[in-house]
C-alpha positions as CSV (number, residue, x, y, z in Angstrom):
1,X,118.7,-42.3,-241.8
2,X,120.4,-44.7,-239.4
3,X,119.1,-43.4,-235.4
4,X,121.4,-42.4,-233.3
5,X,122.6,-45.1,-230.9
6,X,120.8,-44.8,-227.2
7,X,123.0,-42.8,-224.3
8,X,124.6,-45.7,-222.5
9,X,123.3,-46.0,-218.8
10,X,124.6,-43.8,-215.7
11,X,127.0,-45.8,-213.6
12,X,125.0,-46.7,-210.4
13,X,126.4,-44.6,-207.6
14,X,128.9,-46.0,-205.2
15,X,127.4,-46.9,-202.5
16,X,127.1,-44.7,-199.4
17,X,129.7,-45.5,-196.6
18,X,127.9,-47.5,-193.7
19,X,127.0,-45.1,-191.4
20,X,128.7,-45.4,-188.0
21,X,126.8,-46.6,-185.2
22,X,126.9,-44.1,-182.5
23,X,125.2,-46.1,-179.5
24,X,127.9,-49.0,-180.0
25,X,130.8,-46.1,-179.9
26,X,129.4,-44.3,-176.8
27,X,128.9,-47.9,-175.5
28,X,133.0,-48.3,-176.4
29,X,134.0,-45.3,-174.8
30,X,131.5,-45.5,-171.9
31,X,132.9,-49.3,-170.8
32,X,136.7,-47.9,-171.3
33,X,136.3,-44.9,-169.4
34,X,134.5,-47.2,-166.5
35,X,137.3,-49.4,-166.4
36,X,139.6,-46.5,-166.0
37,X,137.6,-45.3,-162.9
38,X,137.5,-48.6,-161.6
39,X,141.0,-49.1,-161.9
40,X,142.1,-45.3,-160.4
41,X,139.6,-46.5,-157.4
42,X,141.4,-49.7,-157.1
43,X,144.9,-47.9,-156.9
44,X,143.7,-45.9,-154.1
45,X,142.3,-47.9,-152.0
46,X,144.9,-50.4,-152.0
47,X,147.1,-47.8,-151.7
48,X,145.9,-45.8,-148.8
49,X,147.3,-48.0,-145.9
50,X,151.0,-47.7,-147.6
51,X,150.6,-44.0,-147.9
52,X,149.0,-43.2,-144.7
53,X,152.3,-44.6,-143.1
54,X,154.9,-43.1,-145.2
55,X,152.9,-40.1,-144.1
56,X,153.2,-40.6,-140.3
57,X,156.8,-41.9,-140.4
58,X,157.9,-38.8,-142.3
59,X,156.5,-36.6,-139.9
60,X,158.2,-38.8,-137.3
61,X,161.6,-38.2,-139.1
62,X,161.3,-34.2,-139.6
63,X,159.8,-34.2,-135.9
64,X,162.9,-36.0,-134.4
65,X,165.6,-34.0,-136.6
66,X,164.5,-30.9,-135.4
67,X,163.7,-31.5,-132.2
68,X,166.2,-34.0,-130.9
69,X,169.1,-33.5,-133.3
70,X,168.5,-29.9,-133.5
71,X,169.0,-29.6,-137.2
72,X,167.8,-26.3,-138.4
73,X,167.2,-27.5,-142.2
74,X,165.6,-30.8,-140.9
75,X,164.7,-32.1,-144.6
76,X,167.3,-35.1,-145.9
77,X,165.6,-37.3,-142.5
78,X,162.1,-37.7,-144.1
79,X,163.0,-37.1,-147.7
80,X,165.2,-40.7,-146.6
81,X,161.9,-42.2,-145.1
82,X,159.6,-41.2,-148.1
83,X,162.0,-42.8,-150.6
84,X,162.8,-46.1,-148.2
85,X,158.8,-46.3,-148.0
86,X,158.1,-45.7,-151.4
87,X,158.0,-49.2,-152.9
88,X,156.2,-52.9,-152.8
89,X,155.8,-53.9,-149.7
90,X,158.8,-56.3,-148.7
91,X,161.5,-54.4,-150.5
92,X,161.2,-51.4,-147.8
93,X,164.3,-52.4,-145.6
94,X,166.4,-53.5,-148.5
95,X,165.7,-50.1,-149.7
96,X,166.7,-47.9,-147.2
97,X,169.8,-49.7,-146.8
98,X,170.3,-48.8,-150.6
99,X,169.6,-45.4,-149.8
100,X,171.8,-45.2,-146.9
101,X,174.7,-46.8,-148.7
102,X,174.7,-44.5,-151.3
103,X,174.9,-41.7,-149.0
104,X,177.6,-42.9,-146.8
105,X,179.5,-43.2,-150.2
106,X,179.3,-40.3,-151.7
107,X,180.1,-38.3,-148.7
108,X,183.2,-40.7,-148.3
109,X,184.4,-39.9,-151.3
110,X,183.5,-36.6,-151.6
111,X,185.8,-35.8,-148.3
112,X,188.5,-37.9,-150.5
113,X,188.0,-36.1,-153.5
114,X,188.5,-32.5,-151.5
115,X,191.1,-33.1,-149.8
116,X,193.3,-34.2,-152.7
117,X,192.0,-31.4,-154.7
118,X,190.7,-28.9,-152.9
119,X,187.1,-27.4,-153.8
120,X,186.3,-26.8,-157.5
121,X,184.8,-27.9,-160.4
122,X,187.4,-30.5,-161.5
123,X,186.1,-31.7,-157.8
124,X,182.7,-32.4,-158.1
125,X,183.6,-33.9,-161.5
126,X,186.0,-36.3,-159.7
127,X,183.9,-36.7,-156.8
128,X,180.3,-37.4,-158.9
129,X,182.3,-40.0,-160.8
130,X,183.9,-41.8,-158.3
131,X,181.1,-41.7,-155.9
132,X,178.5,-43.5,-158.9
133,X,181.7,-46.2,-159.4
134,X,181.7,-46.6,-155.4
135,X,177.9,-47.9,-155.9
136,X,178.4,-50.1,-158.4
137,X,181.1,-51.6,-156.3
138,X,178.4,-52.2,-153.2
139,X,175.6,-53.2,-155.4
140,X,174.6,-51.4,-158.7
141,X,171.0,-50.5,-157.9
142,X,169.8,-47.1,-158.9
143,X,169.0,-45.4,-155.9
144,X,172.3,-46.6,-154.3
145,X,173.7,-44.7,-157.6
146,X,171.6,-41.5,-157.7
147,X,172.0,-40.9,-153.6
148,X,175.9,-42.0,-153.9
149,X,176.3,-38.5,-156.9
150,X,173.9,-36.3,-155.0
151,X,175.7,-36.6,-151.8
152,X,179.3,-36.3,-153.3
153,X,177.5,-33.0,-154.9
154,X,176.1,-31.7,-151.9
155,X,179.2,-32.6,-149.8
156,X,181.7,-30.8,-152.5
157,X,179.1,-27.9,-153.3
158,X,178.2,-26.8,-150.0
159,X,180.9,-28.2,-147.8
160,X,182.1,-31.2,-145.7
161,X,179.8,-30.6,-142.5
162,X,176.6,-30.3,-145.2
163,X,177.8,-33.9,-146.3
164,X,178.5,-34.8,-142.6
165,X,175.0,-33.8,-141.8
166,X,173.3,-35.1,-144.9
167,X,174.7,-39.4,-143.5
168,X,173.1,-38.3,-140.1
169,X,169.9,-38.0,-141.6
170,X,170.3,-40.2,-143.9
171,X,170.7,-42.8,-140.7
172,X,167.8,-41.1,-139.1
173,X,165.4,-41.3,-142.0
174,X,166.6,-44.9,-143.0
175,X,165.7,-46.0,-138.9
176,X,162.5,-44.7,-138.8
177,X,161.8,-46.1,-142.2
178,X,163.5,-49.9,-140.8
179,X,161.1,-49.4,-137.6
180,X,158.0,-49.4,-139.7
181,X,158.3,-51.4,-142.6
182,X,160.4,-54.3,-140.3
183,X,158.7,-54.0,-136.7
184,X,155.6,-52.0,-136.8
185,X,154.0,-52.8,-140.4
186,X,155.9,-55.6,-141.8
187,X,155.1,-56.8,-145.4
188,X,152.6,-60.4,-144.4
189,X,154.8,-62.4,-147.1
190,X,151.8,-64.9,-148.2
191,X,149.8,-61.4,-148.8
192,X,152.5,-60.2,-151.4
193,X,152.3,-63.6,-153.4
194,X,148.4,-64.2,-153.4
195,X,147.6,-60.7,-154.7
196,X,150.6,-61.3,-157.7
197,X,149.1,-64.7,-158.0
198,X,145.3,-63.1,-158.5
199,X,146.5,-60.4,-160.7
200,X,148.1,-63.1,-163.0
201,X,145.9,-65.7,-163.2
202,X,142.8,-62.8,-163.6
203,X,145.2,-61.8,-166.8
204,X,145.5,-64.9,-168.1
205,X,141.8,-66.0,-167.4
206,X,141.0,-62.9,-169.4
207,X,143.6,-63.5,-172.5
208,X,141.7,-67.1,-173.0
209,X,138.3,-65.9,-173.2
210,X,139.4,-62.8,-175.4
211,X,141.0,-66.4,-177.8
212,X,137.6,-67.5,-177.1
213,X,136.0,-64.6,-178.7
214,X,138.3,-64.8,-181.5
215,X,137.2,-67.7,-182.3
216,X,133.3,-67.0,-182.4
217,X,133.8,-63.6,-184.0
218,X,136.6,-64.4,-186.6
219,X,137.8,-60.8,-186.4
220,X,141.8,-60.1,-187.3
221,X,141.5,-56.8,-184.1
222,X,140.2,-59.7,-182.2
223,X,142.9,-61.4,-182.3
224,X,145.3,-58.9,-182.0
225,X,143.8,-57.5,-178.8
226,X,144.3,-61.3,-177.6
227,X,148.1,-61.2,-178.3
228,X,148.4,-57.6,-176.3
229,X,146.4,-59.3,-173.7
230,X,149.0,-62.1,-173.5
231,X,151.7,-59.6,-173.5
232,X,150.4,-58.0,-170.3
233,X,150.0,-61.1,-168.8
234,X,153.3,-61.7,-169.3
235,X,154.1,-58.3,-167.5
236,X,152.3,-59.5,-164.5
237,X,154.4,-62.5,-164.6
238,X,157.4,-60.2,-164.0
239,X,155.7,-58.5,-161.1
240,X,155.1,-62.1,-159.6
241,X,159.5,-62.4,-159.8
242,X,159.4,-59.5,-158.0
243,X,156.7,-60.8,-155.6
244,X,158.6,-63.9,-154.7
245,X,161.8,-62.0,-154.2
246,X,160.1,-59.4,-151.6
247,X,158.3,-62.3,-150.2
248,X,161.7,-64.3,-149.5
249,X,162.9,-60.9,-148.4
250,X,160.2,-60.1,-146.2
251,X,160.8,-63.7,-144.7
252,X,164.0,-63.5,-143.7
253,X,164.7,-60.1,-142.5
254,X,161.6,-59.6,-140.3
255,X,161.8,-60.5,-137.3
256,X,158.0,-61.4,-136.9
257,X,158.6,-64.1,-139.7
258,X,161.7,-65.3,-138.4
259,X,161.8,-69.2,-138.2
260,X,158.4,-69.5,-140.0
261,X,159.9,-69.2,-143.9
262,X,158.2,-73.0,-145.2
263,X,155.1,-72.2,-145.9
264,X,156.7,-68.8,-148.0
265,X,158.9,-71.0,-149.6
266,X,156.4,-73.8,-150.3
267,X,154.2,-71.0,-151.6
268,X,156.5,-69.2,-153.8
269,X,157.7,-73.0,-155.9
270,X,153.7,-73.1,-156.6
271,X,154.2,-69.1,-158.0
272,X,157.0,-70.2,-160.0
273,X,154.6,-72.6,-162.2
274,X,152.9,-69.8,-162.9
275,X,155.6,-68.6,-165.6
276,X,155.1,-72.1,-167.4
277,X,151.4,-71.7,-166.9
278,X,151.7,-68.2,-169.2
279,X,153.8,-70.4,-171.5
280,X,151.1,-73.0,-171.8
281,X,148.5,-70.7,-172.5
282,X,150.4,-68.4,-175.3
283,X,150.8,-72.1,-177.1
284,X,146.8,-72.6,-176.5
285,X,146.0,-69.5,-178.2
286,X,148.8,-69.6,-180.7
287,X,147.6,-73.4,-181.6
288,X,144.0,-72.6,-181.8
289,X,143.8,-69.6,-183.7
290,X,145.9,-71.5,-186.3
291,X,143.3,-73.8,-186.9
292,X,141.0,-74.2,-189.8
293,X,137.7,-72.2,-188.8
294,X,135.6,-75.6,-188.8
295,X,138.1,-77.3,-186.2
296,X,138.9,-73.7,-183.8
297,X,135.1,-74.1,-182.8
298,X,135.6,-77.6,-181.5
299,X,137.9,-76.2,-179.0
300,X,135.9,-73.2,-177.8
301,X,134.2,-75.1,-174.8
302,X,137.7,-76.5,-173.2
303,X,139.7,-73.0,-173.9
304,X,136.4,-71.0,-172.3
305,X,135.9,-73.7,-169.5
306,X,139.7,-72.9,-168.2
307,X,139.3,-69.4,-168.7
308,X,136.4,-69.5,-165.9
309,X,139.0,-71.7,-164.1
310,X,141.4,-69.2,-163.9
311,X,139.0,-66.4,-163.0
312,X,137.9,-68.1,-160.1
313,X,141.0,-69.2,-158.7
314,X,142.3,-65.3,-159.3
315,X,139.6,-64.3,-156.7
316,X,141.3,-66.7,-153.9
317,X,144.2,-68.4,-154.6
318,X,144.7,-69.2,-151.1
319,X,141.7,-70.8,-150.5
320,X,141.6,-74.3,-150.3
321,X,138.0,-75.2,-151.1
322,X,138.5,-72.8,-154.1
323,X,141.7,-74.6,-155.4
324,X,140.1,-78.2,-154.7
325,X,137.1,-76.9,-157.0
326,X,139.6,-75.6,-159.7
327,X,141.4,-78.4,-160.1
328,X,138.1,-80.2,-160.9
329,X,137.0,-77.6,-163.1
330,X,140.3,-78.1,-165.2
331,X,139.9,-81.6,-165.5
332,X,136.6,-81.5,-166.8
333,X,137.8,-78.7,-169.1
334,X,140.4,-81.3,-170.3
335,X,137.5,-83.8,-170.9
336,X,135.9,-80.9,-173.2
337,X,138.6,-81.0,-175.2
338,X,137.7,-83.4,-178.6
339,X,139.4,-86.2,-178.8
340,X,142.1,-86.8,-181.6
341,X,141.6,-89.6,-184.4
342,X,143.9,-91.4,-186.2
343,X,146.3,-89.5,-188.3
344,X,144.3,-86.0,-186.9
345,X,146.1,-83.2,-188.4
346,X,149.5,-82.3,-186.5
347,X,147.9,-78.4,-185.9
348,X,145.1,-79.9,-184.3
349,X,147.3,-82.2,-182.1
350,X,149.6,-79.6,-180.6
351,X,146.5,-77.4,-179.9
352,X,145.1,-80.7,-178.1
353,X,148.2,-80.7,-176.3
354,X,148.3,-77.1,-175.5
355,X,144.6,-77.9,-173.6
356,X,146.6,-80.4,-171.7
357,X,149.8,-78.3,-170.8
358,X,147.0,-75.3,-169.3
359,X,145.1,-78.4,-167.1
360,X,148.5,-79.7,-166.1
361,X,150.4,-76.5,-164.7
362,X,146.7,-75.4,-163.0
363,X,146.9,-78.9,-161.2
364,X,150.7,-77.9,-160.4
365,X,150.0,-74.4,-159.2
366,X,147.0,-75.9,-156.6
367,X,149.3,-78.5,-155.5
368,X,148.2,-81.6,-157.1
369,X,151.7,-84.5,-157.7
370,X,152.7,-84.5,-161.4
371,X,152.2,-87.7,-161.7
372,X,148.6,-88.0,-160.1
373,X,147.9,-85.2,-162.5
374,X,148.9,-86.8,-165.3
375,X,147.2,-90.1,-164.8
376,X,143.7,-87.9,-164.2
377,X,144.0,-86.0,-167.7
378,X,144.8,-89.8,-169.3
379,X,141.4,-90.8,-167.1
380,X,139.7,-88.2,-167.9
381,X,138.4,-88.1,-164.4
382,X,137.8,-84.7,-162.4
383,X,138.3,-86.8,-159.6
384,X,141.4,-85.4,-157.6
385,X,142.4,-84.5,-154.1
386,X,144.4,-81.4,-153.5
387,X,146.6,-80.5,-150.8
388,X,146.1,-77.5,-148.3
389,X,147.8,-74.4,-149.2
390,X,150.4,-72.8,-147.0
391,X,149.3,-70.6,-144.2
392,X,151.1,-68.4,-142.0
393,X,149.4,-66.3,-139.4
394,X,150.7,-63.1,-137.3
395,X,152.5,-64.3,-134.5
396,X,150.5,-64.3,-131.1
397,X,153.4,-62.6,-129.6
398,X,153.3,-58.7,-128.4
399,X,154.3,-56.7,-131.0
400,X,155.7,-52.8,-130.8
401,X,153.2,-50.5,-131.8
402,X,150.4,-52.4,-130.2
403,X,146.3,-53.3,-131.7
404,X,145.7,-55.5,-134.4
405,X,147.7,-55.5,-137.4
406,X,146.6,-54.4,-140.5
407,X,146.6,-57.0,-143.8
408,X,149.7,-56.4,-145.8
């Protein structure tokens, strides 16, 4: 009798998920919710000065209608100042003229609108309509648009004199707002570009070391945390457009800045090579994360040596001693870079070239000539002199509101 064949084996058991690690997670969530709380203190505190005075001038503004005007509903004057107030420094003025334009407008042609057609629905219709085309005629901006319909509402809904009343304060609230933000607390022009400046080259700094761990760690989140990184950094290089234009603004309306736009001007071309600097450094990380793993890791000093470069010139831009030591710093970063042999691969070429691109548009932004700049990186010297930066100090001359000024 034949045996009966043996039971063939148990599968082995799939193995067990890896647990997760819970001290790494609460580590996670413990660094994330710290930057959070750093970043709400930071808000704050560089915020307080800005609200403290839209605070104090919208007092000023109910105080004065309804005591000097005599309006018993004193509340369009310092809703005027709080919205006039509430942006970046620099584009205060320019706003309240916005808001005051809008007003004047839709009052104008809400008076229009009622006398040809009495007061109605078909009115306000009219008058809303015509009132937002009236503000795209002087301008286009949104809260020339929204104040232009609200007036033509309030004038058509609740009569002429409401309307009437609505431009005086309007006026009022806009003057106290020009006072402050043009003659009391002006925007300090330099101030508005050096913290852009610092906010984008920390962004940037931070988007190159995050390539840099990309490279070490090989991990596909890695490097897709790298590329959102970039993207914000290109956010902050919106801001700094903005930047320069308040700056320019700030220059030229001011009277404390009046004959003394150069060194803003000077400033804000060496802002502008920031945009090609963000360029440069998307092609570094593009370039070198598209290398074969053996050749990324020859580039990891260079990209991480101009990531420190950044970091420190974010913490002063305006510093001269800071800017002489970064251009050094890139150089030598440049030196790090490995050099290229005949008939190197064309990937590893353009990520050499992106290494050169960062070094040049850091040696732009400090001030160094293009063409000393470009013979350094061909030396590869860190010997280089830079330039002093632009300066401009509050005027010595008596100002309204007397005591020190406060930064801007």
């Amino acid at each position: 009798m034949t045996p009966a064949p043996a039971p063939a084996p148990a599968p082995a058991p799939a193995p067990a998920p890896a647990p997760r690690r819970p001290r790494a997670l609460i580590a996670r969530a413990a660094g994330r919710t710290g930057a959070a709380a750093r970043a709400a203190y930071r808000r704050v505190t560089e915020n307080l000065w800005p609200v403290a005075q839209q605070t104090v001038a919208a007092t000023l503004s109910w105080w004065i209608a309804r005591h000097v005007i005599h309006h018993h509903q004193p509340v369009f004057a310092p809703i005027t100042t709080l919205v006039a107030l509430n942006t970046a420094r620099g584009g205060r003025g320019t706003n309240a003229v916005r808001f005051v334009a809008g007003v004047v407008a839709g009052v104008l042609v809400a008076e229009a609108a009622v006398a040809l057609l009495g007061p109605g629905y078909p009115t306000i219709a009219l008058a809303v309509f015509l009132a937002i085309l009236a503000a795209l005629v002087v301008g286009g901006e949104r809260v020339t648009m929204a104040q232009a319909a609200v007036s033509a509402v309030i004038a058509v809904g609740t009569g002429i004199q409401a309307g009437s009343n609505r431009v005086v304060d309007a006026l009022l609230g806009a003057g106290v707002a020009l006072v402050f933000s043009q003659l009391l607390f002006p925007a300090h022009p330099l101030a508005l570009l050096r913290r852009a400046e610092s906010g984008t080259l920390a962004d940037l700094a931070e988007a190159l070391a995050l390539t840099v761990r990309a490279v070490d760690g090989g991990d596909a989140g890695q490097r897709e945390w790298t590329w959102e990184h970039l993207r914000a950094a290109y956010a902050r290089l919106a801001e700094l457009g903005e930047a320069r234009a308040d700056a320019g603004t700030a220059a030229r309306r001011s009277p404390v800045w009046w004959g003394r736009r150069e060194p803003v001007e000077r400033e804000s071309r060496y802002a502008a090579g920031l945009d090609l600097l963000g360029a440069s450094c998307l092609t570094l990380t593009r370039t070198v994360l598209a290398l074969d793993p053996g050749r990324r890791a020859d580039f990891t000093p260079a990209v991480a040596e101009l990531s420190r470069t950044l970091r420190s010139l974010a913490a002063a831009p305006g510093d001269h001693a800071v800017r002489q030591r970064a251009a050094e710093r890139a150089l030598g970063a440049a030196a790090l870079a490995p050099a290229l042999a005949d008939g190197e691969a064309a990937e590893t070429a353009a990520a050499a070239t992106g290494v050169t691109m960062v070094v040049l548009d850091v040696l732009a932004f400090v001030g160094v000539p293009a063409d000393e700049a470009r013979a350094a990186v061909r030396a590869r010297t860190t010997r280089v002199r830079v330039g002093a930066p632009p300066t401009l100090r509050w005027t010595s001359a008596p100002r309204l509101g007397g005591g020190p000024r406060r930064r801007a």
